[in-house]
C-alpha positions, 0 to 999 in steps of 0.5 A, spaced: 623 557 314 627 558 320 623 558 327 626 565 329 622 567 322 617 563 323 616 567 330 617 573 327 611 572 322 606 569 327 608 576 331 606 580 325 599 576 324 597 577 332 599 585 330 595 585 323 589 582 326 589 588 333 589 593 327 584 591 324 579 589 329 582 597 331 579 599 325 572 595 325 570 598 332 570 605 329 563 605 326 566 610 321 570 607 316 572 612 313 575 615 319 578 609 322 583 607 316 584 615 315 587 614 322 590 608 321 592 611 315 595 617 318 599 613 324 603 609 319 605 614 316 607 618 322 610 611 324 613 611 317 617 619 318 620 616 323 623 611 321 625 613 315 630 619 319 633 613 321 634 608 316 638 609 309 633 610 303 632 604 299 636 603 293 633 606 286 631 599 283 627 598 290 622 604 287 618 602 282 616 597 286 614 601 292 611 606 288 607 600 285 605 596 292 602 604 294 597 604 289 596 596 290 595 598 298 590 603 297 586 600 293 586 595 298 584 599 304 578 602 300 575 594 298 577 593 306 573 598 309 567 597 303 568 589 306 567 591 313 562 596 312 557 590 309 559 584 313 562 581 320 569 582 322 569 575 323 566 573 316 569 578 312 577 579 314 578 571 314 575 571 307 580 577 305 586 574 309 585 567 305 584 567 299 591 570 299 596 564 300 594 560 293 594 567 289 601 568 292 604 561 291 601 562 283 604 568 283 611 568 286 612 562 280 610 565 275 613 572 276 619 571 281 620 564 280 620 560 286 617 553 286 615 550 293 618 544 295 614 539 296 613 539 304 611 547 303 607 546 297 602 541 301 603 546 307 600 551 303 595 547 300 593 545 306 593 551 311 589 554 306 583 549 306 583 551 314 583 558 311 577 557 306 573 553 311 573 558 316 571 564 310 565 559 308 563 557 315 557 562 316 557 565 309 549 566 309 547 573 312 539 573 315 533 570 312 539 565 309 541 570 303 548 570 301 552 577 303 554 577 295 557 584 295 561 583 302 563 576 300 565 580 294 569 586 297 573 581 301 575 576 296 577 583 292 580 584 297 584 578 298 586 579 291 589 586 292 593 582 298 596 577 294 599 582 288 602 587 293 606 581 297 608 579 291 611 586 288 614 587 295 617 580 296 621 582 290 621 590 293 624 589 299 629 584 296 632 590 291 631 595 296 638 593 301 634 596 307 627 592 309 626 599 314 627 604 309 623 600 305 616 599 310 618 606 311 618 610 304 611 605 304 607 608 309 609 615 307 606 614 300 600 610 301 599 614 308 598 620 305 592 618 300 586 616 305 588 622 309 587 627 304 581 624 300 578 624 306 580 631 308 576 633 301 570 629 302 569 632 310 571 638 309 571 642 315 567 636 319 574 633 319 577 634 325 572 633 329 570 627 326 577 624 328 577 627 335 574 622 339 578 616 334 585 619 335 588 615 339 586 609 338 586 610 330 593 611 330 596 607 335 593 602 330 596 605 324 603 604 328 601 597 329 600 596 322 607 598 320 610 593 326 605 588 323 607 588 316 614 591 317 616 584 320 613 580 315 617 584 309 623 582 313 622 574 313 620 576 305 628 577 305 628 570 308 624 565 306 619 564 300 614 569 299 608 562 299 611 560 305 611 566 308 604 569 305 600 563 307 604 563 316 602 569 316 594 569 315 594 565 322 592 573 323 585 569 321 584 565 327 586 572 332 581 575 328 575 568 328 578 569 337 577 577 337 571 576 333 568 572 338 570 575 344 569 583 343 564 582 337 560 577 340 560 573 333 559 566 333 566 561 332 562 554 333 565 547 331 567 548 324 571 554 325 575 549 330 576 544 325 578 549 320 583 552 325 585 544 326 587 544 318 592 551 319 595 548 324 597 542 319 599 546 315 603 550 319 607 544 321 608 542 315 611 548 312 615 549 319 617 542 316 620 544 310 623 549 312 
């Protein structure tokens, strides 16, 4: 991985967090991914007036990420209805990577070296001592059904990496590819609210436009980059920089959630560094 890849991808991690934090100030979470939803796909028309199409064998992975990207909305939105932003998004981020470095050998057959492979292990171990810090809600009880929309969540991350890491690969154009991406998985929140709501609807966006859609177009910056350097480097590798979004998230938790960061997340965040340097090491 090449410095100016690994920028890239620790740019997309600021952004991603941003977005998210975006949608978890707006109490309404249906609201804020229709938004967010709504801007990406609007970001994605117009890119896509500009960049080829992708090319045929590019679609059905595209088509496939879209359902995948669906399905983790909604377990995202379910996840940051029941938990703390600053709980819940590192616990969705982490269990990505090692998921990811499982899949891309079995299905794409990439095999971290072994500065990568003990790169990803150990910015992982950061990731789960950040997700597990404070895992226990009040009185002491565990948040199993946030705790377990967050993993699901995770899960879902790590499947749609994999499917666009080889996606893009195909496609011949990274843009056109973002682009087609956010218009189709764009447009099902949108239309499943709109029939949930009904004519409440527009007024229920009204107050959140702005800042709903500029979310949105972050999200589009945010992954676009990241399906750039899958083009560059291995997806484990890649998958595993990228979810330093977790200590921008554990920072904007503490900051403008008034959430608790404390010493074991610093000590946790200490191991993703290792890790990280490990991983630019092998590149």
């Amino acid at each position: 991985m090449t410095p100016v890849v690994a920028t890239a991808v620790l740019t997309a991690a600021v952004a991603h967090a941003g977005w998210n934090a975006i949608a978890h100030r707006i109490r309404d979470q249906l609201i804020a991914f229709t938004l967010v939803s709504s801007g990406g796909a609007l970001a994605g028309v117009v890119i896509a007036c500009q960049v080829p199409l992708p090319a045929p064998a590019a679609w059905p992975y595209l088509a496939v990420s879209a359902a995948v990207h669906v399905a983790y909305m909604a377990l995202l939105m379910r996840s940051f209805g029941l938990g703390d932003f600053g709980q819940m998004y590192p616990i969705a981020r982490g269990t990505a990577p090692l998921v990811v470095t499982v899949l891309a050998a079995l299905f794409v057959g990439e095999r971290p070296d072994g500065w990568a492979s003990l790169g990803v292990v150990v910015a992982s171990a950061g990731l789960v001592g950040l997700a597990l810090w404070g895992i226990r809600g009040s009185g002491g009880r565990p948040r199993t059904a946030a705790v377990t929309a967050a993993m699901a969540t995770g899960l879902a991350i790590a499947v749609y990496t994999v499917v666009d890491g080889v996606g893009v690969r195909a496609s011949g154009t990274p843009l056109g590819y973002i682009a087609w991406l956010m218009i189709v998985q764009g447009s099902a929140i949108p239309l499943f609210t709109l029939a949930r709501r009904g004519r409440e609807f527009p007024a229920q966006l009204r107050p959140h436009a702005v800042r709903g859609l500029g979310g949105g177009v972050l999200s589009v910056g945010a992954y676009g980059l990241v399906l750039w350097a899958q083009t560059q480097a291995e997806l484990a590798p890649v998958a595993a920089l990228r979810e330093s979004s977790i200590l921008v998230g554990a920072a904007i938790g503490a900051v403008f959630f008034e959430e608790r960061f404390g010493g074991p997340r610093v000590a946790a965040a200490g191991l993703m560094v290792v890790g990280i340097g490990l991983m630019l090491h092998a590149g």
